[in-house]
C-alpha positions as a Markdown table, in Angstrom:
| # | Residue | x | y | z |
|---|---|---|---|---|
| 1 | Unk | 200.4 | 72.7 | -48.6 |
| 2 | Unk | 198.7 | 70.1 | -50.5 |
| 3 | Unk | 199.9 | 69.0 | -54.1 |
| 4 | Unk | 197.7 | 70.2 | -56.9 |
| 5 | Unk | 197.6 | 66.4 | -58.5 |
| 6 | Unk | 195.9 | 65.5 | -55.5 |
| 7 | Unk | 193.3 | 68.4 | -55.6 |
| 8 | Unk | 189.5 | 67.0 | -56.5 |
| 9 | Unk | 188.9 | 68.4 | -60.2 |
| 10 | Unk | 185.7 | 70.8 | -59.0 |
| 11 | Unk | 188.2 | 71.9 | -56.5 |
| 12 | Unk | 190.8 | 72.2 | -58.7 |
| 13 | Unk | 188.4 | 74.4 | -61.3 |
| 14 | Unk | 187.5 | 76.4 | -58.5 |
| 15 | Unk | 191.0 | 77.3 | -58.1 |
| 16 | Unk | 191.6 | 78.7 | -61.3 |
| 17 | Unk | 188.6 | 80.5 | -61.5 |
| 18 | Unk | 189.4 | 82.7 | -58.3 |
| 19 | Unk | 192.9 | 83.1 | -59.8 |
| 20 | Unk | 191.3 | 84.4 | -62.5 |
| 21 | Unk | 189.0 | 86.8 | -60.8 |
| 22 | Unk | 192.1 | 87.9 | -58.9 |
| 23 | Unk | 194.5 | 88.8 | -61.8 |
| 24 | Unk | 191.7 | 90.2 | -63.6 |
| 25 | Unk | 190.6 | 92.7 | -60.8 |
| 26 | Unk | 194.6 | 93.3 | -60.3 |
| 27 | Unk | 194.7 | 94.3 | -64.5 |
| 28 | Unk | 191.9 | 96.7 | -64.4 |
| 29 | Unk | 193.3 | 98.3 | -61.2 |
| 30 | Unk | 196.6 | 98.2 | -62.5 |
| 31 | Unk | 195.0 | 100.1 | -66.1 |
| 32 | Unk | 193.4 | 102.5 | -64.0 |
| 33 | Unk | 196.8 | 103.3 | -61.6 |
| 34 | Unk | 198.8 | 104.1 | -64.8 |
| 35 | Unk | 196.1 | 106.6 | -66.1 |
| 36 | Unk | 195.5 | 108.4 | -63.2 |
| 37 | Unk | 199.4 | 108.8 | -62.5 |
| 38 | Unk | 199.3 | 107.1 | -59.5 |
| 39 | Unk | 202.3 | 104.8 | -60.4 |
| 40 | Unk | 204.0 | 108.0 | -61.9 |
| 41 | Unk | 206.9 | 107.2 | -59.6 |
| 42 | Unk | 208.2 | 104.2 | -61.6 |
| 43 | Unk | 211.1 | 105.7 | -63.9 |
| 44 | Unk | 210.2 | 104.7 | -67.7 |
| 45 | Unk | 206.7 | 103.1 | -67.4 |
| 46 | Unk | 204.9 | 105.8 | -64.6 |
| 47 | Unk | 205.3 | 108.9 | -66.7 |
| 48 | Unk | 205.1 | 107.3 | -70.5 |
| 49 | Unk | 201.9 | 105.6 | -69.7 |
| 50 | Unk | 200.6 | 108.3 | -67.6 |
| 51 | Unk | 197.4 | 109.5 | -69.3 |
| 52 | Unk | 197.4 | 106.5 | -71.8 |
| 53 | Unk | 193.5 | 105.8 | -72.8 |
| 54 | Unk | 195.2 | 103.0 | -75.0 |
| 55 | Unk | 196.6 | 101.3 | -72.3 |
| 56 | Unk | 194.4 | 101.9 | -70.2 |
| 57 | Unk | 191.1 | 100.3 | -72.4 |
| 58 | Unk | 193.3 | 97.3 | -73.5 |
| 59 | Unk | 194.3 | 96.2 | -69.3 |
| 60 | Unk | 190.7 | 96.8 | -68.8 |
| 61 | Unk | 189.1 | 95.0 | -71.3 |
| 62 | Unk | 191.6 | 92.2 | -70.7 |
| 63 | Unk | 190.6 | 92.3 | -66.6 |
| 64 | Unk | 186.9 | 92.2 | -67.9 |
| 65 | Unk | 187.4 | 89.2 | -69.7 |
| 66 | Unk | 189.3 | 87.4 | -67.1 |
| 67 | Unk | 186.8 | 88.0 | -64.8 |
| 68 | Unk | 184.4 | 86.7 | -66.8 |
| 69 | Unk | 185.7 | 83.5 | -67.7 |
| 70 | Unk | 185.8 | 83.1 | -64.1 |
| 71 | Unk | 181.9 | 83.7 | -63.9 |
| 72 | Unk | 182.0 | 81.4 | -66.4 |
| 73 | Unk | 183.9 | 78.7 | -64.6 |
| 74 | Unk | 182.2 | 78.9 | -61.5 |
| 75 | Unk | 179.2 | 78.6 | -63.4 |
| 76 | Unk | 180.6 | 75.3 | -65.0 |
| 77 | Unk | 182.0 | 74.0 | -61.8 |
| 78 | Unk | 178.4 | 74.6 | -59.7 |
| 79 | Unk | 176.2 | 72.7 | -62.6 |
| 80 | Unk | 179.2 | 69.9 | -62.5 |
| 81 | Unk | 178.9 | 69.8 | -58.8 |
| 82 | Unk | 174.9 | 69.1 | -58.7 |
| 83 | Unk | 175.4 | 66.2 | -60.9 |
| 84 | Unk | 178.5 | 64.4 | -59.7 |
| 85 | Unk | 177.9 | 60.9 | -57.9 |
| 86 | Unk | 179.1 | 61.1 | -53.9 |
| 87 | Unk | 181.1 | 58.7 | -52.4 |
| 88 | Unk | 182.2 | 58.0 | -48.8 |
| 89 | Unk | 186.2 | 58.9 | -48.6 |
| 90 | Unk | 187.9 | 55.4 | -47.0 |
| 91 | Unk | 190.2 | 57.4 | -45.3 |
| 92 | Unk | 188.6 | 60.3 | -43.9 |
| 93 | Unk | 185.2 | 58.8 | -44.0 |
| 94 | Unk | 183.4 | 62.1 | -45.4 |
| 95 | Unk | 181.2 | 62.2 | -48.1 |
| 96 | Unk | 182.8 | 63.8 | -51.2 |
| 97 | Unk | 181.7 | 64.7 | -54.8 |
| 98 | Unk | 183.5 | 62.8 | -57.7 |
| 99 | Unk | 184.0 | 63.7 | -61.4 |
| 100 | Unk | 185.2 | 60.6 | -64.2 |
| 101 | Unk | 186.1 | 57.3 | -62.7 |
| 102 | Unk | 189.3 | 58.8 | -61.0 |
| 103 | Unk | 189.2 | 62.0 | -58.7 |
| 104 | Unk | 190.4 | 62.9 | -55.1 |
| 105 | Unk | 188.8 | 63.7 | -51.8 |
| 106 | Unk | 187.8 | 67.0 | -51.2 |
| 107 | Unk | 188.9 | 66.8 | -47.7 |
| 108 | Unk | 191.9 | 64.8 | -47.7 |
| 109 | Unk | 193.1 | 64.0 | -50.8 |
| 110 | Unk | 193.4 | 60.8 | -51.1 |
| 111 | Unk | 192.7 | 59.7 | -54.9 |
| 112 | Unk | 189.4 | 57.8 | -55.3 |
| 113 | Unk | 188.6 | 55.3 | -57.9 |
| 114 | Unk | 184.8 | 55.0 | -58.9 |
| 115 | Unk | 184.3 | 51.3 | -59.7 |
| 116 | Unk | 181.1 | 49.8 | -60.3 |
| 117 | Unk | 180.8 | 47.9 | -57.6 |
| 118 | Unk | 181.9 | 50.7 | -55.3 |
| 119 | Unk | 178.3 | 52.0 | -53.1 |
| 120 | Unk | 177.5 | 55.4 | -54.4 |
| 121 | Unk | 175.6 | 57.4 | -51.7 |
| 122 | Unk | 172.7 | 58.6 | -52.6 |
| 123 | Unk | 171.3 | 62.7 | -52.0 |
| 124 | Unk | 169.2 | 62.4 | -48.9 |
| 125 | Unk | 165.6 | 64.7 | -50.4 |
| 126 | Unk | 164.3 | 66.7 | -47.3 |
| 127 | Unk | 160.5 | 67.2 | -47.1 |
């Protein structure tokens, strides 16, 4: 498993917004399985929160939320993405998106340093 220092930053924001989406989805499911009394079998919290529209509203509206900041950063991440310079990895030889003057390879990642006089490849426009 790769190390997350060494995980490009789009990649890196596109990590934490499916994390998000996940737990959030998990929240609103988990608000719903209390209500409906499916998790009735758990000794204190099943049948206290059974039938809670309290509890219920607040782990939905947090899920909502959390799944909206991750809309929100996948949104971010994709207009990032269009705009970021792309390099040729030295080690793997790919061509990889870069974001700041220090970022690592998509594919391998080996950490890239964007100096000036470093050749910048240029989006090949098909006609």
């Amino acid at each position: 498993m790769k190390k997350t220092e060494r995980l490009s930053k789009i990649k890196r924001m596109r990590t934490w917004g499916n994390w998000s989406m996940v737990i959030g989805l998990l929240l609103m499911y988990t608000g719903y399985a209390f209500f409906a009394g499916y998790l009735d079998f758990i000794p204190l919290l099943g049948t206290m929160l059974k039938g809670s529209y309290i509890f219920m509203t607040c782990l939905l509206i947090l899920g909502f939320l959390l799944t909206m900041a991750s809309t929100v950063l996948f949104m971010i991440s994709g207009m990032v993405s269009t705009s970021a310079p792309q390099v040729s990895c030295p080690s793997c030889q790919k061509v990889t998106k870069m974001l700041g003057k220090e970022d690592a390879c998509m594919f391998c990642g080996q950490p890239l340093r964007l100096d000036d006089e470093q050749p910048q490849q240029q989006p090949q426009n098909q006609t």
